[in-house]
C-alpha positions, -999 to +999 in steps of 0.1 A: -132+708+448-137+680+474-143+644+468-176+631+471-167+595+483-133+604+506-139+638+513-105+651+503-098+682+485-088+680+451-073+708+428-098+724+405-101+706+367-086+675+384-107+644+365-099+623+397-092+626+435-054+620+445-063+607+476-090+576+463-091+577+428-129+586+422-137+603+392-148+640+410-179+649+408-194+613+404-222+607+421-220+577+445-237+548+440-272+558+461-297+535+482-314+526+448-285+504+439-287+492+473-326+485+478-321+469+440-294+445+454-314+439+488-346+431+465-326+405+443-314+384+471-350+387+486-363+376+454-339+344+456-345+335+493-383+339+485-380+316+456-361+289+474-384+294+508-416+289+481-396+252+465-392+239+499-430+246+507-438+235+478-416+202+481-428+192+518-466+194+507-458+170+477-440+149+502-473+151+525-494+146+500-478+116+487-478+103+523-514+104+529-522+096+496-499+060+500-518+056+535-555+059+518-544+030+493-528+009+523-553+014+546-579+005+519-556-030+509-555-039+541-597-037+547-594-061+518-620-032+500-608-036+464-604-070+463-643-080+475-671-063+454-690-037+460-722-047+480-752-048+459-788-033+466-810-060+465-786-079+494-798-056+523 
């Protein structure tokens, strides 16, 4: 009986290998465990990619929203009232 992680050979009835101490017969931990690991830490890097998108468009936002109010102080437009109808 040979060992299905270090490929030594192992006496028959033997619960473990000699050589690495795998249980024989166990079945290695396959690209499913793998892919499920690989799909976590995409799953984290995606989440912290879609915050700091998320963070820089409030930050732009907030930007050109402060620039409308200051542009619109500066033209003096809230503090004069609106032009009326019958004026033109």
């Amino acid at each position: 009986m040979f060992c299905t992680r270090c490929g030594k050979e192992n006496a028959e009835g033997s619960a473990f290998c000699f050589s690495c101490g795998t249980r024989v017969g166990e079945a290695q931990p396959g690209k499913r465990r793998q892919w499920s690991k690989i799909a976590g830490i995409l799953d984290i890097v995606s989440a912290g990619v879609s915050f700091v998108i998320f963070l820089v468009w409030a930050i732009i936002w907030f930007l050109g929203a402060a620039a409308l109010v200051l542009t619109a102080l500066a033209r003096d437009e809230f503090r004069q009232p609106l032009a009326s109808s019958q004026d033109a």
